[in-house]
N, C-alpha and C positions, 0 to 999 in steps of 0.2 A: 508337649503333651498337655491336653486343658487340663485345668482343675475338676479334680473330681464335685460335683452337686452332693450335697448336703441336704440334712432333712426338709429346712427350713429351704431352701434354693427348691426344689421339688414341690412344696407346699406353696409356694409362689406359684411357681407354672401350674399349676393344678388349677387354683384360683383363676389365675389367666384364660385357663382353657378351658373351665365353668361360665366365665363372662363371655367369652367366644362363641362358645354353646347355646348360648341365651340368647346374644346378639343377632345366628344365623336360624334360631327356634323363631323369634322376632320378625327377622328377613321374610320368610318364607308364612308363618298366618296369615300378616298383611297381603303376601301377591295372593293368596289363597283366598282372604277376602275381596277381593277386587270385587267394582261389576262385573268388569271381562279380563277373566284372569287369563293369563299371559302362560300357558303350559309350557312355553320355553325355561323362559325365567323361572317357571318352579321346578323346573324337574334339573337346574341349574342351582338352584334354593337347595333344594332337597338333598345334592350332591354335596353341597359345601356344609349341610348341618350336621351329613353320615361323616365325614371329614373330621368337621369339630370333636364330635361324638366319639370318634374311636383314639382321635387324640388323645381329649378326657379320661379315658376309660383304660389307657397308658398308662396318664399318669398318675392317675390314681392305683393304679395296682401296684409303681414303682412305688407311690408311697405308702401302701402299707406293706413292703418288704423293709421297705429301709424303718418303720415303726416298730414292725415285727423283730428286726436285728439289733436295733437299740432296747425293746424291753429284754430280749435277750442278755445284752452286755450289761442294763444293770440289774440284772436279774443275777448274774452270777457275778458283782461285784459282791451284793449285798447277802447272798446265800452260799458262794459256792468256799470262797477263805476257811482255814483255821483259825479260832479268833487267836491273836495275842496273847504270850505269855500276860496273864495278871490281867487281862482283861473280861473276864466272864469267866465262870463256872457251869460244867458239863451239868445235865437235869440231873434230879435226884432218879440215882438207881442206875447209873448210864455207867460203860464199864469203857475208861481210853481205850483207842485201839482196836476195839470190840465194835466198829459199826454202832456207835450209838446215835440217837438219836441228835440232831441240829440241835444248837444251843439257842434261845431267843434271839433277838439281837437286840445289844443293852440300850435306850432309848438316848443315853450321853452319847452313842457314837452316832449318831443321825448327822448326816452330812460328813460325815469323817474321810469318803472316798477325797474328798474336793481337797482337805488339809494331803492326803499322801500323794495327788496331782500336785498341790502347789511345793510341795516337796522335793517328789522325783525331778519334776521341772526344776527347780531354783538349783538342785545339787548339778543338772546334769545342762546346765548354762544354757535353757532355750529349745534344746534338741530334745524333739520328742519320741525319739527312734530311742536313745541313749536313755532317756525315762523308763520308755516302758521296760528296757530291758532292767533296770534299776530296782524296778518296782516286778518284775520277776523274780530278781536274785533275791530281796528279800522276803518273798513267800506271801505279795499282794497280787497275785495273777487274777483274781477278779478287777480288781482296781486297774489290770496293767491291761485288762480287754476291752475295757471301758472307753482307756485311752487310745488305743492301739486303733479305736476306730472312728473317735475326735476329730474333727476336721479342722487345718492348719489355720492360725489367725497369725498376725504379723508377732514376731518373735517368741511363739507359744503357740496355743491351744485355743480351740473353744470349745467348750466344757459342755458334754451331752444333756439335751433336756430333760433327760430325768433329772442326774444330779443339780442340774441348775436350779430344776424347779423346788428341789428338795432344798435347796439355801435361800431361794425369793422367800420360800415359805418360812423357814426360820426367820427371815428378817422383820416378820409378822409383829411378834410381839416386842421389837427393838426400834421398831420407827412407830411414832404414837400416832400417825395418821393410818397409817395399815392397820394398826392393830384397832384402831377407833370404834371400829364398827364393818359391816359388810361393803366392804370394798371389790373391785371388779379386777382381776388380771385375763389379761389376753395373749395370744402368741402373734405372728408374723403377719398371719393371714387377716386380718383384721385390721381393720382402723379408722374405722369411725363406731360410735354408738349412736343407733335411731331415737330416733325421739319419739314419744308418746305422751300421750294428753295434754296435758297443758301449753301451749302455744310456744315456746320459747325455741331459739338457735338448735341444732342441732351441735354436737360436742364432736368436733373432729382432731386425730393426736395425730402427732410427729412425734415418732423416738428420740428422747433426748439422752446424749453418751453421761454415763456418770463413771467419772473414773478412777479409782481408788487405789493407793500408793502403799503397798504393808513393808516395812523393812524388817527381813527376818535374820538373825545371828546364824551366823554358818556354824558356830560354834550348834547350835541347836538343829544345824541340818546334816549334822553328821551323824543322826542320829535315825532310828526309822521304827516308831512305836507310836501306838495310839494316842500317847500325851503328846506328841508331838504332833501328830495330823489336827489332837482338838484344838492344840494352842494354835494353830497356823491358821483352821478355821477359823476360830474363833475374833483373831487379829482381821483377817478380812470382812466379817461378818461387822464387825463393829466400828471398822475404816468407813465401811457402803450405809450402814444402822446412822451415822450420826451426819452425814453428807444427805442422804435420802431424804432426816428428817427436816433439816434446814432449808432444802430444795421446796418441799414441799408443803411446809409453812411458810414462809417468807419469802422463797421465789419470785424474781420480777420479771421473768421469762425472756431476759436479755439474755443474749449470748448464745444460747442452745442451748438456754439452763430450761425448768420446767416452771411454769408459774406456781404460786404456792398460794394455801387459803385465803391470807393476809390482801394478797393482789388478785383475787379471784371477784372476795367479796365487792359487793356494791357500796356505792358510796353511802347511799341513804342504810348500812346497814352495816357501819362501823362509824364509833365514837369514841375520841379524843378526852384526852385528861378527867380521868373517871379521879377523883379525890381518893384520900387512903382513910374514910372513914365509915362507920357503920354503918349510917345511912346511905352513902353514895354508893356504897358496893354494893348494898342489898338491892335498892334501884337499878343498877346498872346491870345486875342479874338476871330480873327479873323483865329488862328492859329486851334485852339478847334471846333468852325464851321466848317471850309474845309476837317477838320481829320473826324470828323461821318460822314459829307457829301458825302467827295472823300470813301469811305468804301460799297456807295451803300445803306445807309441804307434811308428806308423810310421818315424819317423826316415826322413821322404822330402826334406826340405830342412832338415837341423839346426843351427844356427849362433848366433853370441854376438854382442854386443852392451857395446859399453863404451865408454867415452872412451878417447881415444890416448894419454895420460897411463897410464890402466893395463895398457894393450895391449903399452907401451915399459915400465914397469915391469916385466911378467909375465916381457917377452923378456931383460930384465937380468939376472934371479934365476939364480943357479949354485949347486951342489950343493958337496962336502967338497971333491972333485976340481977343480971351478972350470968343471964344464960346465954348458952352457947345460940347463936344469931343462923348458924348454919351445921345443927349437932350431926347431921347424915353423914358430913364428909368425914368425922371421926369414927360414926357407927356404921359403914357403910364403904367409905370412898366416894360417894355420889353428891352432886350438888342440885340443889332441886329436883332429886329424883333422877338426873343422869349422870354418867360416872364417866369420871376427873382421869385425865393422863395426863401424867408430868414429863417434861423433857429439858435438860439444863439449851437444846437449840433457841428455844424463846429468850429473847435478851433482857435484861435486869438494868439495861442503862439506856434507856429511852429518853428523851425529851432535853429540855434545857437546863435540869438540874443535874439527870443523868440517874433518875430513880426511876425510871419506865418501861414498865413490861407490860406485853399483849393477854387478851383471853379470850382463847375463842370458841364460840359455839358451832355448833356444825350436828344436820342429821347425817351422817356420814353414808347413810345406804346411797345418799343422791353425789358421791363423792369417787371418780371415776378411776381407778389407777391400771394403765392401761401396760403391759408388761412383755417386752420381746421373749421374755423366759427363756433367755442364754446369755451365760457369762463369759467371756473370752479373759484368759489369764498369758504373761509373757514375764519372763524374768529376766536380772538383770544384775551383774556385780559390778560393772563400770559407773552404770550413772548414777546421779545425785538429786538428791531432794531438798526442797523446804522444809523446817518442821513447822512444828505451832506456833515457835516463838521466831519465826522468819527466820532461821539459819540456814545456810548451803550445807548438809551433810554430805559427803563423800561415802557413798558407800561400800569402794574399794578399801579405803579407811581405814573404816568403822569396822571391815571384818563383818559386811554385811551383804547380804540379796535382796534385793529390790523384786517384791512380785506386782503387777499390774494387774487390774483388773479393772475390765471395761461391761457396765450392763447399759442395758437400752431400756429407758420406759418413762413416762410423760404420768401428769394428771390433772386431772376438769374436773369440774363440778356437771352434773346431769341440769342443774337449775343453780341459777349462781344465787336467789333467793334463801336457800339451803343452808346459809354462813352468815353468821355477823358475828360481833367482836369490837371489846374497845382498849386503849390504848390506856395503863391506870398509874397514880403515880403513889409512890410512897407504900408499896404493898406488899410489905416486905420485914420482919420481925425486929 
């Protein structure tokens, strides 16, 4: 029996058969422009463009069912439940029992469906037949329709684009280059961004897999409440948060990883061994500003990037006088007028001494992140991992469940002018 198509498999052939449509729209001007056009070949034209056309017009109505039955399914994950013991309070004046009115929904559960998915799954070893029923018995039948209509990925799930989207977007303010400024995500159908005005390459992506390892205590998965769906989220959100941000700063685009600002920038627009003094930082600053700036580039979302190590550094440095050299970053956040993200990803042991860390500038509007927007998840209590500190963990062990999670998304710069950055030593309290 094939595999049933999915939203994203649908949304592909649609595509396909909008470039087909063009193709045979195409066909058919040209014999129609001829000197002597050829009434055979058009009224042959003309067959194969009503062809294309009703193909199209297929498969786009299957895709707005299958859009239509996903807003659907999370429409009554996120509205149709009881909330949890202890988690929300009925409006004022509402009587139990009595037909009262929907209670908000509390802004800490945002994403929460995705923590009782990787739940159901990880108790019920894989099988997503045995989840949803899982997630029935315990009184999540929005959650359990959600999944019920997920489409199978290799030992799991792949998590509906709503709620996918709804945890891309959380991951917003937890990778400092998303949250930088306005950045771009895209779904399947997509994959290139045009260029416009200024003369440079066009920016073409290839999905890179990012794939994130949470090991969760069965001891905590015997359990099935909200604290426990946010801590699960929360463990995944922050496994993909600190891989994402590494990717995407420092990236060498080896391997099917994604290249990151560091190796994006230009040569002539990144600089080596900035000194750990008042002077050279203040130049080095102002040196990184004038370089995007004089480049022409918009300075629509412009902002820096560093560990908090030289963020608190920067803010320390005083002048003859004993003032503060850069007072915005304590009144403000901001360093020359643009504002500072910190991330422990940027490394503190650069160079030959091993005192070196990057800082980079960047107008982030011109900074592309281009996004499959779907998670696929799969559990697991047999296999084993690396930790931090290179150990084989056993997770049969350990009294553990291994959940997987696989996203798809890449990023460019719109103008690779956009970025610079230097390399600074000693910058550090």
């Amino acid at each position: 029996m094939p595999k049933p198509r999915d939203l994203n498999d649908l949304r592909r052939e649609r595509r396909a058969a909008a470039a087909q449509m063009q193709e045979r729209a195409d066909t058919l001007a040209a014999l129609e422009g001829a000197e002597t056009p050829d009434t055979e070949a058009i009224a042959a034209a003309e067959t194969a463009f009503a062809e294309a056309q009703a193909g199209f017009e297929t498969l786009n109505a299957q895709v707005g069912r299958a859009e239509a039955a996903e807003a659907a399914r999370a429409a009554a994950a996120t509205g149709g439940d009881d909330p949890a013991p202890g988690t929300g309070a009925l409006p004022t004046g509402a009587n139990p029992g009595t037909g009262s009115p929907a209670t908000p929904r509390n802004p800490a559960h945002r994403g929460v469906e995705v923590g009782f998915m990787l739940h159901a799954l990880a108790a019920s070893r894989g099988d997503r037949e045995r989840a949803v029923a899982r997630l029935e018995a315990d009184g999540h039948s929005g959650v359990a329709a959600i999944m019920s209509g997920a489409s199978e990925a290799a030992g799991g799930i792949t998590i509906p684009a709503a709620q996918s989207e709804e945890l891309i977007a959380m991951l917003t303010p937890r990778v400092t280059v998303r949250a930088s400024g306005a950045t771009a995500g895209y779904g399947a159908e997509t994959s290139a961004i045009a260029e416009s005005e200024m003369s440079f390459d066009a920016v073409d992506k290839s999905f890179k897999l990012l794939r994130a390892l949470v090991p969760l205590s069965n001891s905590l998965l015997r359990h099935s409440s909200v604290a426990m769906a946010q801590h699960a989220r929360d463990d995944l959100l922050k496994a993909m948060a600190l891989r994402e941000d590494l990717a995407f700063l420092r990236g060498d685009g080896a391997n099917d990883t994604p290249k990151g600002l560091r190796n994006w920038a230009l040569a002539d627009n990144w600089r080596e061994g900035i000194a750990g003094t008042a002077a050279a930082a203040e130049a080095a600053v102002r040196w990184a500003v004038s370089t995007v700036e004089d480049a022409n580039v918009g300075m629509v979302h412009p902002g820096w990037i560093m560990r908090a190590s030289a963020k608190n550094w920067l803010a320390s440095l005083r002048d003859d006088r004993g003032n503060p050299v850069f007072p915005s970053i304590d009144a403000s956040g901001t360093l020359k007028g643009y504002p500072i993200r910190t991330t422990s990803q940027v490394p503190d042991n650069l160079g030959a001494e091993g005192d070196g860390t990057e800082i980079t500038f960047a107008d982030f509007d011109e900074v592309v992140i281009g996004d499959a927007m779907q998670i696929a998840i799969a559990a697991s209590t047999e296999a084993a991992f690396v930790d931090a500190n290179g150990e084989t963990i056993s997770a049969f062990q350990r009294d553990l469940t291994l959940m997987r999670a696989v996203s798809e998304h890449d990023l460019a710069p719109s103008h690779d002018e956009a970025i610079a950055g230097f390399t600074a030593t000693g910058w550090s309290l």
